[in-house]
N, C-alpha and C positions, 0 to 999 in steps of 0.2 A: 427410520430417518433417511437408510440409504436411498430406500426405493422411493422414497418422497421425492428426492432431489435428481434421480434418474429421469423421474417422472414429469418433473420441472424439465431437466433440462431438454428431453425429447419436445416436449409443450413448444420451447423455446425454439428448439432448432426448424420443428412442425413452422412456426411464427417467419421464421427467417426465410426458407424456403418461400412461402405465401408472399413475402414481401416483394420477392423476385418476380413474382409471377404478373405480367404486364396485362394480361388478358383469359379470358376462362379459351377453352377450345367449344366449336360448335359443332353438326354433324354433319359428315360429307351428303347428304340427301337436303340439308337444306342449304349447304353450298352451290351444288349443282344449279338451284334455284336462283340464287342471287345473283351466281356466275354467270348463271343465264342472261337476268335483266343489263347487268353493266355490258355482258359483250354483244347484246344488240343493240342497233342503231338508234331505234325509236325504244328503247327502255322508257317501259312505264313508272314513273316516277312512283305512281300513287302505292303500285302493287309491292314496287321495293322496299318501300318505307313498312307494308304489313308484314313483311315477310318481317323485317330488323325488331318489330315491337312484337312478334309472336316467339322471336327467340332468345334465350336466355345470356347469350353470349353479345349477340348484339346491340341487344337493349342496354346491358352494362357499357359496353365500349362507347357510345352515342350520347346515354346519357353522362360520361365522365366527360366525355369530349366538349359537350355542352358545358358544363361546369367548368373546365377550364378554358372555354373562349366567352366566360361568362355570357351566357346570353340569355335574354330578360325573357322569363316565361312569362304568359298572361295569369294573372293572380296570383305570381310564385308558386306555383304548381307545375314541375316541372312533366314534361311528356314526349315519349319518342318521337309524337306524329307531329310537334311543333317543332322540335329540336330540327327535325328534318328540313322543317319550311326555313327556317332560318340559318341553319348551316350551313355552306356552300356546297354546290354538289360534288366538288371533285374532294372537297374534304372529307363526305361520307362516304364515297368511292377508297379513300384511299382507309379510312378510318375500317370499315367491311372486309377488306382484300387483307389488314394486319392480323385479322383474327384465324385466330391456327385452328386449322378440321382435325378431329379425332379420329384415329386410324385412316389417315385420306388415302393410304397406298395400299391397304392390304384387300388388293380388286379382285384376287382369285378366292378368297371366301368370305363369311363376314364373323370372325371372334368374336364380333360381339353380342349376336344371340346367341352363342355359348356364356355367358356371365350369367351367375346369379341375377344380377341388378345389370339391365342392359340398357347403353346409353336412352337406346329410344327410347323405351320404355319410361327413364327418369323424364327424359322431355314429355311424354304422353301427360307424366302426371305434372309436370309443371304447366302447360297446356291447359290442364282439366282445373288447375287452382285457380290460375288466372282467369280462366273464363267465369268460375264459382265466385271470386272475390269480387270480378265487375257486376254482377247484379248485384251481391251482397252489400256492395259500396255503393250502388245509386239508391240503395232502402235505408242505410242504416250512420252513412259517412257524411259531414260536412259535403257543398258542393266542391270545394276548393280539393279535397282530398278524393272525391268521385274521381277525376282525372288520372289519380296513380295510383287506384285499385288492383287493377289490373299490371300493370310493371312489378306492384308488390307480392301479388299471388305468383307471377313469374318465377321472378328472381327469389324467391320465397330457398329455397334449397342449391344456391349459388356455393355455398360452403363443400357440398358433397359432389360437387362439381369440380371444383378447387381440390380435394383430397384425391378425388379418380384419378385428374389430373395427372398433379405430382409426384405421387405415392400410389399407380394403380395396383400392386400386388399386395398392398397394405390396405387398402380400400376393398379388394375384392374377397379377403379373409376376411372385414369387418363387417362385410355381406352376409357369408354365407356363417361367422357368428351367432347374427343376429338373426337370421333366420333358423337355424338350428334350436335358438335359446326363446324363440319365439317373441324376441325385446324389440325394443325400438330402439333403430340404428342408433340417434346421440347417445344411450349408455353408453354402448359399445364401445362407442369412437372416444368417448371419455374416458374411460378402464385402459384402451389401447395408446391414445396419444395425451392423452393430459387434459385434452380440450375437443371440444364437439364440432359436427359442422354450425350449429347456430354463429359460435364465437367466433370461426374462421370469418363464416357468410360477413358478420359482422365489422371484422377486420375489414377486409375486404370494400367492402361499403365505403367505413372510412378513407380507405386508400384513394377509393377512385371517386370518393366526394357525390355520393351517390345521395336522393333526398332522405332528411332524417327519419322523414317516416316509414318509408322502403326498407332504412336500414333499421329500426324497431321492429317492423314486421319479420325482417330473417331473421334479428337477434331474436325476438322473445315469441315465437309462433309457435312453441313447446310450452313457454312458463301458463300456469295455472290463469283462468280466466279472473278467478277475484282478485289476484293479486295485483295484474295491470289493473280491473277496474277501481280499485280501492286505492292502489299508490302510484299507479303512471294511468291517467284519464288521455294523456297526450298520446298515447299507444294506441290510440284506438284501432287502427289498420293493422294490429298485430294481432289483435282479436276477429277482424272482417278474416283474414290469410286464416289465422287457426280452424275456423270455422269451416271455411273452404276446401282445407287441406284437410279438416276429415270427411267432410262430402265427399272430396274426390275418389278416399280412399274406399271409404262406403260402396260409393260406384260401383269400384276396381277398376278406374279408369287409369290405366299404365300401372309402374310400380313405382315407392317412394324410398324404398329399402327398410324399413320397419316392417314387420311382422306380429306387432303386439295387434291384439283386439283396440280398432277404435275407439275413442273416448266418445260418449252421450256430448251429443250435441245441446242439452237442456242446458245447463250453465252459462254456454256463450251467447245461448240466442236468446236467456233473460237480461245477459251483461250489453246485451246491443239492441233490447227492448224488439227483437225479431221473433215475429207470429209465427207458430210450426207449420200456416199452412204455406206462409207466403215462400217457408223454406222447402217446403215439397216442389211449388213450383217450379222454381232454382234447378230444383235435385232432379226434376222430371226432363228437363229441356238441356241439361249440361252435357249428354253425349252428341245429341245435335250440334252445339255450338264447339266441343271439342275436333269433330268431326270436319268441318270446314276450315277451322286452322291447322289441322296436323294435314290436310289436303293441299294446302296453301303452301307446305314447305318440306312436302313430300314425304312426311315417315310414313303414310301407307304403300310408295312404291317401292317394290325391290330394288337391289342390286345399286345401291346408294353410290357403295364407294369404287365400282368399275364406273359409274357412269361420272364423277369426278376426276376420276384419271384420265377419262377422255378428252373431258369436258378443258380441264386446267391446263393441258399444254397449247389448247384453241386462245384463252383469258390470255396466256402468259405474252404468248408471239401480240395480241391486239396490243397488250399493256405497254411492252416493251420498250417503245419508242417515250410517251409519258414518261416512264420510270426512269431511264436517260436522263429527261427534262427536269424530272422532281430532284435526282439527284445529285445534277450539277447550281442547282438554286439551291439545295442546303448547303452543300459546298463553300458559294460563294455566304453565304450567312453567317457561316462558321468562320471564315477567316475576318468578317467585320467583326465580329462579337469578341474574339482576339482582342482587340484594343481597348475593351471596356475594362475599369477597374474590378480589384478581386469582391467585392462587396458589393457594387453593382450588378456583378455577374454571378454571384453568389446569393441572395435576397431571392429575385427572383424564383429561382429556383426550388425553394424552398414552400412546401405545401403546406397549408395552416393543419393537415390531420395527417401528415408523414408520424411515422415511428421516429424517435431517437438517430437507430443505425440507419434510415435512410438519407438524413439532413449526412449521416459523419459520410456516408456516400457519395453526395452531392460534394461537400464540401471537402474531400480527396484530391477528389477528381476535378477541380477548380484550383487547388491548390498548386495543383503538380502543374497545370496548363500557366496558371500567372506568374510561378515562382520559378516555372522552368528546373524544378526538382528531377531528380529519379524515382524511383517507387516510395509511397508514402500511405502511411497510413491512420486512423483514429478508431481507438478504443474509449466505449460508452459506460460508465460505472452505473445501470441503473439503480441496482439497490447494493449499498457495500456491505450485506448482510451474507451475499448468493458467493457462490465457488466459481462461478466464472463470471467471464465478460461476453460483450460484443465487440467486434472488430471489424471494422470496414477498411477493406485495401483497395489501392490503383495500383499496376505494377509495369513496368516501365516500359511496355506496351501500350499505357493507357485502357488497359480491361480494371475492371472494380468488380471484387466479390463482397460478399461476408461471411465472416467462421465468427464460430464459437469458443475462447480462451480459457481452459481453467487458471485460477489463482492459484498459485502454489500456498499449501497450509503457513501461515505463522508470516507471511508476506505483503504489505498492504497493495491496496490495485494501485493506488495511487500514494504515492512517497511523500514524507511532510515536504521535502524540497519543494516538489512541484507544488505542492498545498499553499505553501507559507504565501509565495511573491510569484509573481511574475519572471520567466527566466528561460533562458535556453542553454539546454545541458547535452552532455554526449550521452546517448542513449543505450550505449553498454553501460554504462555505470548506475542507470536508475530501472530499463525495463527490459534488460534481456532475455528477463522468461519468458518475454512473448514470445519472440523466435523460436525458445528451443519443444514449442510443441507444435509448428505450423510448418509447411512448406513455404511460407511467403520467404521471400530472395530479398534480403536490404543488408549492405554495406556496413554491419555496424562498427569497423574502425571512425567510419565518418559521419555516421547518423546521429542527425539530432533529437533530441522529445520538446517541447513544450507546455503548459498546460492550457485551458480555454476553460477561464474562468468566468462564475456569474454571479452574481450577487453573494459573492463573501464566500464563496467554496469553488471544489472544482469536481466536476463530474466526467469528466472529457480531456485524454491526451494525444495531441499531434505527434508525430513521429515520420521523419522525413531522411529523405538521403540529398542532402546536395550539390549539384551539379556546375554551381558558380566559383571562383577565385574567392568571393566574399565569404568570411564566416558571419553567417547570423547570432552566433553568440556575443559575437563583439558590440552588437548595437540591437539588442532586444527591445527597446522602446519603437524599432520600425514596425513591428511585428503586435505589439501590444492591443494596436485598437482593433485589427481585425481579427485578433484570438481572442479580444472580447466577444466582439460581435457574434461569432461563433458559435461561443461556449453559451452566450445566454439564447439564442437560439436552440440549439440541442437540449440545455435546461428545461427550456418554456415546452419545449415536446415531450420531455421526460413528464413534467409536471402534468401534461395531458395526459400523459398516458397513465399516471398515479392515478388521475381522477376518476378515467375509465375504468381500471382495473375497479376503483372502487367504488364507482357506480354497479357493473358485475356483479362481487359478491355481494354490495347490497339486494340486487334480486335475487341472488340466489338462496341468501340468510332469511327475506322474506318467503320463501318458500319452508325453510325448514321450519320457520316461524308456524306456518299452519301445520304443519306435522307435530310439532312437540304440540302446540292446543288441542289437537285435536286426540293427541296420545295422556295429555293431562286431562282432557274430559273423558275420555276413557278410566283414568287411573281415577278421577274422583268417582264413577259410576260403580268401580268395585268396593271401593272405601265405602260407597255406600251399602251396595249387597254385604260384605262382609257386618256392618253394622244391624243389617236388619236380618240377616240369618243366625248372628248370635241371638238378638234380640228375641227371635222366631222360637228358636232351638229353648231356650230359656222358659218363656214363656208358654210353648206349647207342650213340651215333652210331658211336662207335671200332670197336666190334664187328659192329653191323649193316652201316659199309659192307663189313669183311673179309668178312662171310658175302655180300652178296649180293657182290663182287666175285670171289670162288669158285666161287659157285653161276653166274656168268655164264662163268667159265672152264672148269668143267666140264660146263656145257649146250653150250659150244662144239666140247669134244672127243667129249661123250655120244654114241653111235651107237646105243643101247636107245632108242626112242622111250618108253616108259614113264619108265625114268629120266631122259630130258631134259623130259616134262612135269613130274614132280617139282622136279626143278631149277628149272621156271619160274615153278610155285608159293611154292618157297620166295624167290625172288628177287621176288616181289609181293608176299610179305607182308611183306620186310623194308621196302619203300615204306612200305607202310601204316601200317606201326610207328614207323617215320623222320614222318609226316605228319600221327600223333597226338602225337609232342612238337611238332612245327612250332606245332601249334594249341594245344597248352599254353602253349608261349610265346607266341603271339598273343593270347592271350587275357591270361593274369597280368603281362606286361610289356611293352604292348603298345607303340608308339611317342611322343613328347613331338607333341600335333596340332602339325601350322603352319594357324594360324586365316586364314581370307582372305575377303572377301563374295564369296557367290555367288548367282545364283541361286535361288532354292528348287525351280521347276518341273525346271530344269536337272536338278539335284539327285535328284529324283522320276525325272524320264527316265530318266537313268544307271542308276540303282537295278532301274527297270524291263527295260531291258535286260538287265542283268545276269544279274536271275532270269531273264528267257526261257531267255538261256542255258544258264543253268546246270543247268535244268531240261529242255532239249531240246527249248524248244515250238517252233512254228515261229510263234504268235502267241499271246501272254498276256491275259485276258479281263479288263482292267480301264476304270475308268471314271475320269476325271480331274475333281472340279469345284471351283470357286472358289477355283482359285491362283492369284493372280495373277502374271502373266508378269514383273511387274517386282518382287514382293517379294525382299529378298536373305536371307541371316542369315550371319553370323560364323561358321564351320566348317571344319574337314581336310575338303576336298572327298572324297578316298578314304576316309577312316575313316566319311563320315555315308554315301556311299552306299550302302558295306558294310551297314551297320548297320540301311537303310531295306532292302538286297533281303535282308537275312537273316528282318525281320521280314514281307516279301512272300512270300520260300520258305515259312515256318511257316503264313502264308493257304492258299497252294495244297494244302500238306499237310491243311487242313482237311476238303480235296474228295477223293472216294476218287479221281475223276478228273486231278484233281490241276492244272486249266486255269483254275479260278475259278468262279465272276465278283471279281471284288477292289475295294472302292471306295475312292480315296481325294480328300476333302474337305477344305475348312473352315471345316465347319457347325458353330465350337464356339468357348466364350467365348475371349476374346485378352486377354493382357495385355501391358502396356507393356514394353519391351524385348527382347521377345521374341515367335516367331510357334509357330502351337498348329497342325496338323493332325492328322486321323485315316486309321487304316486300316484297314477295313473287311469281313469276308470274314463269309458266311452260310453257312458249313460244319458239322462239326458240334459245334462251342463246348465249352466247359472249362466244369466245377463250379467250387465254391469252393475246396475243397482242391489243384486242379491249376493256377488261377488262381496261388495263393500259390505256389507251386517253379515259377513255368513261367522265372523268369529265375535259377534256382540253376545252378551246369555239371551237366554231366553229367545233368540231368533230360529224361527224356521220358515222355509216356503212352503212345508207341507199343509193342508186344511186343519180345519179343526180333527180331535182326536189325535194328534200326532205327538212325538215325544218332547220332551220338555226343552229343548235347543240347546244343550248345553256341549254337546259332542264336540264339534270344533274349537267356541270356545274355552274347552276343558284341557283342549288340545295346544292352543296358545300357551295359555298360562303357565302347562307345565313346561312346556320347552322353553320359554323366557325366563323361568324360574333356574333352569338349567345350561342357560347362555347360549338356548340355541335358538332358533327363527323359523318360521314359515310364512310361504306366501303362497296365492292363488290365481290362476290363469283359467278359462272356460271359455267355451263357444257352445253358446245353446245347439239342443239336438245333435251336437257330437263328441265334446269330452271334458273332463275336467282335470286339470294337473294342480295338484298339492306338492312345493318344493321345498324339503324340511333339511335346516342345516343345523349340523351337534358339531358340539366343539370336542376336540382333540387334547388330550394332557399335555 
């Protein structure tokens, strides 16, 4: 339960940072470029605008900006190359120059082809999606959605941009994780922050009111393809980006920070009725067309970010004199807006897809300016279930942050006082546990609270320091209609954000949804071998011992040597017959474990042994490392080592030789109660399709004549019977990894 709520609250704080973040960063090489176009004279309009729709950072900021100067796309389809025609140019100008460059100063080397995951590299392959998703959206997308194919394969991993960002030394261990573990980066980023980048990417989106199909395409460009096609059909661009985005990876055009084996592209390109030849084409022509956009904003020249630091203090001196300009006209803006009332100037302000603690942000910082307060602040109750709060401060600076508040046990967030009515209270007597875990600075001999009520509760308290002769407690009805207003604003965003959330784990429950069916067509598959090998065993034993007990009687009297080899055939195969029910019932009912600690190494030896023998070597080719000799786990000693030499036979079989080499480790993450090894073989490894049935009965890839398939799946059963798990990773013609976890007493 702890770690749940740790895990929450990291989630949460991950959330808060995000919130903050006004724009992604872009690369000093395609800085250089744009910086280039504004600080000449005749700047080619047409080449600036491809520069901004080829980059991920700029295409977000142009199209937010769009959106918030409402401007009418043709077919409501929005696009950065229209946005551009209709947006003024010193807007886009000034909109381009706010966007912060990644490493812009660090000229004497470049750290960042030292990274696992190098920015370029992530652009290369955003580049390569975007390009994959514009044919794929002129075959497969409405016309009206043709238009923001491309923006969508873009900004497709806008999230992992945002995590670099913020968090780059958390980011760059979530790299070299996932490459290590050979996953794909959202696990990782899930286990580590609570949340992936799909759902940052997604955030994100909302914040800056990005179109909803862009923002479907970053959220669910991971989720399974039947699951959009069957319960979100509106999703479709999140299917064209999926598609794309293993294409590229296919390629290997740049890197995406995943390391798993690409998913078959067969599933998407029946869920989008697309031909596999039309998608070769696609695949054949996509380093071309990558190739003229990553030219176009210079990641194939060197020396990015010395030629930025040249470049920027040229921009800066031209700018200069503008910048003066712009910012004695907001100046004069701000002192007119002064005189607007607190609700007119507040409303505004307020974005129909802000979070909660953004509106209490907005609405601080409004407060403190109309009411002429000292530092104030608003705490957000989203669920009164959680251990803490949000908090949004201004401080008598006029700076606005957000933290994070726990509730102290047995104390409500919000007091029936404020609950009941309307009121204004001294604020040491109702919430001075806020103060005593935060550095925020407020007066509380003199500080007020309030509540901002909506609809018959109160989810949101103001909290202010005074600065007037007037006490506001004496005439709380001034104050009433605008702490309505307020509160049912921060309500109605909570409410959105309820929805969101639960729009989320609806996909995500759809997802688990096809795993338990397809784990219950499994369970009924055995329910059935289990019935037809008793059934088998029952009916056949009776018969087959009287034939071979005839056929042993009459090889005894046989004097034809012809017919006594007959005889000896038929009395082998009636074994045979007798030793494929043995293994049906071993497998569909198999025995209750007796659990006991053992060893693990032990364990491995056994298992090792076994195979030699059973396989006839007179020594088996493997390598033993970092077991330790004293780890134990909870197990049927005979069912796990079964289990380990069934999935050691299926190694050797990897080898036409059939001796190895076989490695088993563990070089892999651990979790608590439980111990993780792998096992190893460089033979010649499974696709995707032979990965999925390699633990069904009765599967094998080998031809006819081969063993009866049950090795792996014998190997499931027991270790599930035993609480423990296995999974499987392969790349044809080079190796195969078995990852088997026992549980721990």
């Amino acid at each position: 339960m702890a770690k749940q709520a740790d895990k929450s609250a990291v989630a949460r704080q991950v959330e808060l940072i995000i919130r903050r973040l006004g724009s992604l960063s872009t690369l000093p090489e395609v800085a250089v470029m744009y910086l280039g176009q504004l600080a000449g004279n005749g700047a080619d309009a047409a080449a600036l605008n491809e520069i901004i729709e080829s980059d991920p950072a700029l295409t977000a900021r142009i199209l937010a900006l769009a959106h918030d100067k409402a401007v009418a796309f043709t077919d409501e389809a929005p696009s950065v190359s229209e946005a551009a025609l209709k947006l003024p140019a010193a807007m886009i100008r000034d909109a381009v120059l706010s966007v912060k460059v990644f490493q812009a100063f660090d000229a004497d080397f470049d750290p960042d082809s030292r990274r696992t995951l190098p920015r370029r590299e992530l652009a290369m392959h955003a580049l390569a999606v975007a390009c994959c998703a514009q044919q794929i959206g002129e075959i497969a997308l409405p016309a009206r959605e043709r238009r923001m194919a491309f923006s969508a394969g873009l900004l497709h991993d806008i999230g992992k941009i945002a995590i670099d960002q913020i968090m780059p030394k958390s980011f760059s261990r979530i790299v070299e994780q996932a490459k290590a573990q050979l996953s794909p980066i959202h696990a990782v980023e899930k286990k580590h922050l609570g949340l992936d980048h799909t759902i940052i990417g997604k955030r994100l989106a909302e914040k800056w009111s990005l179109p909803v199909e862009i923002a479907y395409a970053i959220w669910l460009h991971h989720t399974d393809a039947e699951i959009i096609s069957e319960n979100m059909p509106t999703a479709k661009m999140a299917l064209v980006v999926q598609l794309a985005d293993i294409i590229a990876r296919q390629n290997h055009i740049g890197l995406s920070g995943s390391f798993d084996t690409p998913e078959s592209t067969e599933a998407i390109c029946r869920a989008l009725s697309l031909p596999s030849e039309q998608v070769e084409m696609i695949r054949s022509g996509l380093e071309e067309a990558v190739g003229r956009r990553s030219q176009l904003l210079g990641l194939q020249q060197p020396g990015g970010q010395a030629a930025y630091c040249g470049l920027i203090s040229e921009t800066a001196a031209r700018l200069a004199k503008e910048h003066t300009d712009l910012s004695i006209s907001h100046t004069q803006k701000m002192v007119a807006s002064a005189q607007m009332e607190f609700v007119g100037d507040f409303l505004p302000a307020v974005k129909g897809n802000e979070a909660a603690i953004d509106v209490a942000c907005e609405l601080v910082a409004r407060w403190q300016k109309h009411y002429q307060t000292g530092p104030a602040c608003v705490y957000v109750v989203e669920d009164p279930n959680e251990a803490f709060v949000e908090m949004a401060t201004v401080d008598k600076t006029g700076r606005t942050d957000t933290v994070l508040v726990n509730v102290p046990s047995g104390t409500p967030a919000i007091g029936d006082v404020l609950q009941k009515e309307f009121v204004i209270v001294n604020a040491a007597d109702h919430v001075g546990w806020v103060f005593e875990q935060t550095d925020f600075e407020m007066d509380l001999s003199v500080a007020k609270v309030l509540p901002l009520p909506a609809c018959g509760k109160t989810s949101a308290v103001l909290i202010f320091e005074p600065r007037t002769p007037f006490d506001p407690a004496r005439r709380p009805e001034l104050f009433a209609a605008v702490a309505s207003v307020a509160g049912s604003v921060i309500e109605l965003t909570l409410t959105n954000l309820r929805h969101s959330r639960l729009a989320e784990r609806f996909a995500e429950l759809l997802g688990r949804l096809k795993t338990t069916r397809n784990e219950l067509t499994e369970a009924k598959s055995l329910a059935g071998i289990a019935e037809m090998a008793a059934g088998a065993a029952h009916e056949l034993n009776n018969p087959l011992s009287v034939i071979s007990g005839r056929a042993q009687l009459l090889q005894n009297t046989e004097t034809d040597a012809d017919k006594k080899q007959m005889l000896k055939q038929i009395q082998l195969r009636t074994r045979e017959i007798s030793q494929v029910v043995v293994d049906l019932m071993s497998f569909a009912r198999p025995a209750e474990p007796s659990a006991a600690e053992v060893g693990l190494r032990a364990l491995i030896d056994q298992a090792v042994a076994d195979t030699t023998k059973a396989h006839g070597l007179a020594a088996m080719e493997v390598e033993i490392a970092g077991i330790d000799e004293s780890c134990e786990v909870y197990v049927d000693r005979g069912q796990i080592a079964r289990a380990i030499a069934n999935i050691l036979s299926n190694s050797l079989d990897a080898y036409k030789a059939g001796s190895g080499p076989v490695r088993i480790d563990a070089a892999c993450a651990q979790s608590e109660g439980a111990v993780t090894f792998r096992i190893i073989d460089f033979g010649c490894g499974m696709d995707g399709e032979t990965i999925a049935k390699a633990c069904r009965p009765f599967f094998s890839a080998k031809p006819a004549g081969r063993k009866r398939g049950m090795g792996l799946a014998h190997s499931l059963r027991l270790l599930q019977l035993n609480k423990g798990a296995l999974s499987i990773t392969s790349e044809v013609d080079k190796s195969t990894t078995v990852t088997v976890t026992l549980p721990k007493k």
